[in-house]
Phi, psi and omega in degrees: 000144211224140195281144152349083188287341182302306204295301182313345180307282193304009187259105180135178170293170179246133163353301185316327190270359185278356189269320194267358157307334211251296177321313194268306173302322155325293202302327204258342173262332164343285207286341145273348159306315168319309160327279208295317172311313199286351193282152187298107166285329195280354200230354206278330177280345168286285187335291170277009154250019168280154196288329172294285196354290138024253163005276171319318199267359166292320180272314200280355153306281200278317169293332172295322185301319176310309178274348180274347191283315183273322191310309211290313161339298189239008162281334176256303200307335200296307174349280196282319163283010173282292191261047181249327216250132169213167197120127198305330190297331176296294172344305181298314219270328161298303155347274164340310131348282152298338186308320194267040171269327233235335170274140161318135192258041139279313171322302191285314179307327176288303190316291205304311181288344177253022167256312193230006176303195179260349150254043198274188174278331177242341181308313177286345174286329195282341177253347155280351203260303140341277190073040176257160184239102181297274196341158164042034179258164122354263176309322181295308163339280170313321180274331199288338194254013178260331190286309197267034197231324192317324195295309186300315161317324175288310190264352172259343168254028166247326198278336196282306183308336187269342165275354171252017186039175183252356217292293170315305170308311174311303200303299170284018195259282211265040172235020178101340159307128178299178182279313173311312171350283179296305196295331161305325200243323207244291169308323172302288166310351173263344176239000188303270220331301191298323185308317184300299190302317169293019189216347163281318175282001172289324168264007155281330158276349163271282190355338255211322202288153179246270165334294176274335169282300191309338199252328189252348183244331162094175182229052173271145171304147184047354185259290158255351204264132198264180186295280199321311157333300185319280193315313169342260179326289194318312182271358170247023175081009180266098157097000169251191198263189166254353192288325169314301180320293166295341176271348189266332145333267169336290197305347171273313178287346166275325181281359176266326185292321195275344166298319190296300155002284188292336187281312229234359179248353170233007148353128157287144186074023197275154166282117180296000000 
């Protein structure tokens, strides 16, 4: 039996989408070309390998990693009950969710500090009772890159959960699997691609933060100052060139790029 060539004709995109298709790989790949034309070469191995450079990129390492550890901690269960959930209160609460994709992430560094500052709402309880001071940590990094990293993990292990139904779950509910069970053996494994694809962009998106760190964590070397910090300063002049400014540019995108790179060759369910 010999296949249809009219039915293969309607199979693909139609010819029309290749110009603004052609156009969005512009908008999204240009400007790193740009990167790359402007950068110092004789000077770019210096550059980024200098101790602050180091530094930077050793804390946006080790705090993304931090936050992504907690995002999957309290992000998938929110996760799996979102999309368990029916109802307008589910309705809100995804919303909310969502909210700090859609807020400015200077807006989310102001939320935080008058959330957890010393004279915050809970902030001011954690330093009388306590005498811990969140802000202008550490620690302030790692929350600020949990708020805004938190959504992608969430709302990408509910959309994976909501395409994979529950059918299979049912099926081991009434053959005697507990709910842990079920949830351990049948749903996690069944959504890990997706699960996977959420926990990269999640940590790219810490990786990737600015806004909500500069304001609630502040910009000290070794303390706070992340790659995206780093590049900041480097590019308004404190105490480098801008040329600086770009090599340390690169050196983020390139360690962003090779996470996806590994993420996506060790994909569960991936095709050789």
């Amino acid at each position: 039996m010999t296949a249809d060539p009219g039915a293969s004709r309607g199979v693909g995109a139609p010819r029309l989408l290749v110009l603004p298709a052609a156009l969005a790989v512009g908008l999204l790949v240009l400007p790193v070309v740009a990167l790359v034309v402007r950068a110092d070469w004789s000077s770019l191995p210096q550059d980024v390998s200098s101790p602050a450079a180091i530094r930077a990129l050793t804390l946006s390492l080790t705090t993304s990693l931090s936050a992504t550890a907690i995002c999957l901690v309290l992000g998938v269960p929110l996760a799996v009950l979102l999309a368990r959930a029916r109802g307008r209160g589910a309705d809100v609460l995804r919303a909310l969710v969502t909210l700090p994709l859609v807020l400015p992430p200077t807006v989310g560094g102001i939320a935080l500090l008058y959330l957890l500052g010393r004279r915050g709402l809970v902030g001011a309880s954690l330093d009388a009772w306590f005498g811990i001071r969140l802000p202008f940590t550490t620690a302030a990094v790692v929350i600020a890159q949990v708020f805004v990293a938190m959504p992608f993990l969430v709302l990408g292990v509910e959309g994976a959960l909501r395409t994979s139904g529950h059918r299979y779950e049912t099926v081991a509910a009434t053959l005697g699997a507990g709910r842990w069970t079920v949830l351990r053996r049948i749903t996690l494994p069944i959504v890990a691609p997706g699960l996977t694809a959420a926990t990269v962009l999640c940590f790219a998106r810490a990786l990737g933060e600015f806004g909500a760190t500069a304001l609630f964590a502040g910009n000290t070397p070794g303390v706070t100052q992340t790659m995206p910090l780093a590049i900041y300063s480097a590019f308004n002049g404190a105490g480098v060139t801008q040329g600086s400014a770009v090599a340390l540019s690169l050196l983020l995108v390139a360690t962003a790029a090779a996470v996806l790179l590994v993420a996506r060759a060790w994909r569960p369910g991936r095709a050789a």
